[in-house]
C-alpha beads as a LAMMPS data file, in Angstrom:
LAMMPS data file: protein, C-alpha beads

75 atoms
74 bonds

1 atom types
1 bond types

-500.0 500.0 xlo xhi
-500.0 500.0 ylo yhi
-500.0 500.0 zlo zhi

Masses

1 110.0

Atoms # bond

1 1 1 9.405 -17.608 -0.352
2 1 1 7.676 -19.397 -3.254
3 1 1 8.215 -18.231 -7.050
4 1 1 4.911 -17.066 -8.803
5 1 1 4.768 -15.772 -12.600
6 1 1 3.327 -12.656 -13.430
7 1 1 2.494 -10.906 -16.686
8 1 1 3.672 -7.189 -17.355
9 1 1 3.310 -5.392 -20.960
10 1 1 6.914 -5.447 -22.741
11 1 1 6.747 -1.494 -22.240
12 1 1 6.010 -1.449 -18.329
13 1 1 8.466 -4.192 -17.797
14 1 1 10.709 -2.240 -20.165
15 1 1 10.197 0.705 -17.318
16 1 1 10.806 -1.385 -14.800
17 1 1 14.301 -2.736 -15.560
18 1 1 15.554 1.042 -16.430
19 1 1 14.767 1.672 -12.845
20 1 1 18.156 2.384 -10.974
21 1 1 16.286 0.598 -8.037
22 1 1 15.408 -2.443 -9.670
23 1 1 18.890 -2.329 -11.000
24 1 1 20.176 -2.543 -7.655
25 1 1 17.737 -4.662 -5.487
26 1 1 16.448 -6.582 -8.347
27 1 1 12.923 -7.254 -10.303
28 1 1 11.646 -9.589 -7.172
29 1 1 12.817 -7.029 -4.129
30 1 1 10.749 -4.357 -5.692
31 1 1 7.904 -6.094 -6.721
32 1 1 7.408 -7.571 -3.577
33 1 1 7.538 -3.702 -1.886
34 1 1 4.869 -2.365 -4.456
35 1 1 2.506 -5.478 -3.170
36 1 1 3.066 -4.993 0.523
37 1 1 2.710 -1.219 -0.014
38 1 1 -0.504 -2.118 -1.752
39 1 1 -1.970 -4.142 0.884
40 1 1 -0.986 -1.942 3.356
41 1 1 -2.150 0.957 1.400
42 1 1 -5.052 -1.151 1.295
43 1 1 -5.813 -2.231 4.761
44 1 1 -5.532 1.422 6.189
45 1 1 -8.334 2.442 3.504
46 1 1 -10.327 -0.123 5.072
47 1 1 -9.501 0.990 8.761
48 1 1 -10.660 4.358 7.779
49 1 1 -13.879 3.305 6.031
50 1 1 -14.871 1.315 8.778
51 1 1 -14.428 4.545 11.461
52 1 1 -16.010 6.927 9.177
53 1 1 -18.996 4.346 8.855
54 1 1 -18.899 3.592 12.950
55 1 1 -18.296 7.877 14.087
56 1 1 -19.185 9.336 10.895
57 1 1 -22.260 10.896 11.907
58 1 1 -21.111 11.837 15.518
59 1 1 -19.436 15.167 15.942
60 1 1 -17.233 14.581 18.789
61 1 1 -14.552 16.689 18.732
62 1 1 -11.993 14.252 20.168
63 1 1 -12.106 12.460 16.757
64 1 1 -11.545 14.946 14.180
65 1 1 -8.776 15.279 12.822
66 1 1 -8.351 11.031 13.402
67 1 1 -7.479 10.207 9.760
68 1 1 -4.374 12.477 9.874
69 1 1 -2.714 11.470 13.144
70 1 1 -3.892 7.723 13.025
71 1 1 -0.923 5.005 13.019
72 1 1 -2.093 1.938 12.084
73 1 1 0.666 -1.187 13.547
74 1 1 2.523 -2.628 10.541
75 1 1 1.559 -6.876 9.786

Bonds

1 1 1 2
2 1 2 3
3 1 3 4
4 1 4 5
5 1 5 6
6 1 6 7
7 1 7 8
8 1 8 9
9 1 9 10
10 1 10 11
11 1 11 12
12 1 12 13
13 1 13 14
14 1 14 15
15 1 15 16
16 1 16 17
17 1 17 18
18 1 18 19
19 1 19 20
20 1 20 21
21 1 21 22
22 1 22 23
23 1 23 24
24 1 24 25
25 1 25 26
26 1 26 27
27 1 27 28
28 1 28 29
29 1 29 30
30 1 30 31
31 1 31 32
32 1 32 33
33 1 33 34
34 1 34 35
35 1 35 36
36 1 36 37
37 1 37 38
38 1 38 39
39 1 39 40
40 1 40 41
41 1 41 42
42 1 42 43
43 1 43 44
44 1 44 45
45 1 45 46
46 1 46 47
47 1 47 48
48 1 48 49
49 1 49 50
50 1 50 51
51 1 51 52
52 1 52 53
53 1 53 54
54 1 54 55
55 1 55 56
56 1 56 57
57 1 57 58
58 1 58 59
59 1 59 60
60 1 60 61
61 1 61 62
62 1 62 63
63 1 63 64
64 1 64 65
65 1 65 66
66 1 66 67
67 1 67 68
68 1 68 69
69 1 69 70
70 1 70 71
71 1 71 72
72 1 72 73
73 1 73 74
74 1 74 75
C-alpha cells in the first residue's frame, strides 16, 4: 500500500473519528472502503449508461427489467 495525504474540514474529520467504525478498523480501513465503494459505485453507473445508450431504444422484452437483476463481477 502507499501512504497519500488527504484534506478533510476539521468538522467532517471531527465526524469521522466519532464513528464507532472508524474507532474500530481505523481512519485508513474506512477510507479506503468509501473509495472502492465509489469506484465501484462508479463503474456500474457506467455499465448501465453504456446499455441504455446500446438497447435503449429497442423494446425487447428480454431486457427490461436488466438494471435490477444485473451483477456486475467485482475488480
Amino acid at each position: 500500500m502507499k501512504a497519500i495525504q488527504i484534506t478533510l474540514d476539521e468538522r467532517l474529520l471531527a465526524r469521522l473519528d466519532a464513528d464507532e467504525e472508524v474507532k474500530r478498523a481505523g481512519r485508513s480501513a474506512v477510507i479506503r472502503r468509501a473509495v472502492f465503494d465509489y469506484l465501484r459505485r462508479k463503474r456500474r453507473s457506467a455499465v448501465a449508461e453504456a446499455y441504455r445508450r446500446a438497447y435503449g431504444k429497442r423494446k425487447d422484452a428480454e431486457l427490461e427489467g436488466w438494471p435490477d437483476g444485473g451483477a456486475w463481477p467485482e475488480e
